[in-house]
N, C-alpha and C positions, 0 to 999 in steps of 0.2 A: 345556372339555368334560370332563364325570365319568363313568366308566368304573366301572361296579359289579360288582363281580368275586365278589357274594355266591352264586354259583352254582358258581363254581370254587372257594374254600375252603369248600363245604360237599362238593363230591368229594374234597379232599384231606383233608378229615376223616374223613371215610367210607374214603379207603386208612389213612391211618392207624388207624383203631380196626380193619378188616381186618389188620395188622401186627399191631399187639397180639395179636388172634385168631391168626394162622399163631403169632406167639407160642409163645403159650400149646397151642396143639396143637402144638408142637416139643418142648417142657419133657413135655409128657404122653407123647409118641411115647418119649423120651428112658428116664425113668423108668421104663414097661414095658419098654424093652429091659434096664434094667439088672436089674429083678426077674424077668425070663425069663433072665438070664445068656447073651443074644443080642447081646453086643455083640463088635464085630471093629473092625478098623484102616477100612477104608473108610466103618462105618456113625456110626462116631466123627469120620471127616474131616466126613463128609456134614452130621451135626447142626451142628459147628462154623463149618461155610460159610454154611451155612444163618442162624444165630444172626446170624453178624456179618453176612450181606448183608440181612438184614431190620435190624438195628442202622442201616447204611447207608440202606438206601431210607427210616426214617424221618429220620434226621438230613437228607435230601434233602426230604421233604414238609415239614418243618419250615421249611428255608431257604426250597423253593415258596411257601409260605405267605405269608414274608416279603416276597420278591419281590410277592405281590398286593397285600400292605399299605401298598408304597411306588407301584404301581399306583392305588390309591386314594387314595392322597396328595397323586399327580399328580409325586412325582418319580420315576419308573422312567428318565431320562435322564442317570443319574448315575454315576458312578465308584463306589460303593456298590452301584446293582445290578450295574454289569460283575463285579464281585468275587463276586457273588453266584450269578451264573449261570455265572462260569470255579466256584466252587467245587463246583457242581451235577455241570458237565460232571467234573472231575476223581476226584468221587464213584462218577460214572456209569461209568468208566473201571475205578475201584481195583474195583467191585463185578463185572465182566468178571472181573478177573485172580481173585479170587477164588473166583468162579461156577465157573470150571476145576478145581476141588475137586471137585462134584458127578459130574465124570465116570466115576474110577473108580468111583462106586458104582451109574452106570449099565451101566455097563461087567458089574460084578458081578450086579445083576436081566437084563441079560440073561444071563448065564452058566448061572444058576437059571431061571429062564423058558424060555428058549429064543424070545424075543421079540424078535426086533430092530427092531423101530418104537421103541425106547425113546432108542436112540441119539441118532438125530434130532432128536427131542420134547428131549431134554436140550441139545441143540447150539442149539436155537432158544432156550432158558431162558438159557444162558452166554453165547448172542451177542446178543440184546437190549439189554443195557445197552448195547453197545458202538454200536447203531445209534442209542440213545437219546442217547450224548453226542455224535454226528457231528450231529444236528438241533440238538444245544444249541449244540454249536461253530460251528453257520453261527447259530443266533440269535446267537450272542454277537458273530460279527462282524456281525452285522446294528445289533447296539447298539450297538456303539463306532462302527460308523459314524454313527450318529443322534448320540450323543454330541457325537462330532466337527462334525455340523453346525450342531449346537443352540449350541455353543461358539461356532463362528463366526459364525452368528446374533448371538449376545450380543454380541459384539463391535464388530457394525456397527450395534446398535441404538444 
């Protein structure tokens, strides 16, 4: 049975070239602050977090990607994609401890604002990845169980 997964690598090409996009409006955000002489220790953490968690999410749709292609293959039951999806989840994880970065500068627009819907909105942005690796952690023992069967399959054939 062939499984064509041409409609999920043309989503993750589309996050991807959106990465590129936040990008490039990161580098531009960046650059005005430094020719307005607006730059501070928070708004510097902020870009910085920013940079490497979008760095992360694409090395992550990269590996996805990979993952579809051994989907198409017809081997996704392998010791190759476990490795693939523990490195996904583990990604998904580092980009959590990172995202934690973001707050002080939440912390800061509300301080200027006087907004506190901001906090929230920001607490749901840093804890996402982390809900994101707890789904990948149960597929991932969901495939090493398949693994495991398929093995023993092979065995008795």
């Amino acid at each position: 049975m062939q499984i064509k997964t041409n409609a999920l690598k043309l989503v993750i090409i589309i996050l991807g070239l959106f990465i590129v996009f936040m990008f490039y409006l990161l580098i531009i955000g960046l650059i005005k602050s430094f020719q307005a002489n607006d730059v501070y220790f928070e708004k510097l953490l902020f870009y910085i977090v920013m940079y490497v968690s979008l760095i992360l999410s694409m090395i992550s749709n990269i590996i996805a990607y990979s993952i579809l292609s051994l989907i198409d293959k017809d081997i996704l039951f392998t010791e190759r994609a476990i490795k693939k999806v523990s490195l996904v989840k583990k990604i998904s994880i580092l980009t959590f401890f990172i995202l934690l970065g973001i707050l002080p500068m939440a912390w800061h627009i509300v301080e200027l604002t006087k907004v506190k819907g901001v906090i929230p909105v920001a607490v749901v942005i840093v804890v996402s990845p982390l809900i994101l690796s707890t789904f990948i952690g149960v597929m991932e023992k969901l495939l090493m169980k398949m693994v495991q069967i398929k093995s023993e399959n092979d065995f008795t054939v």
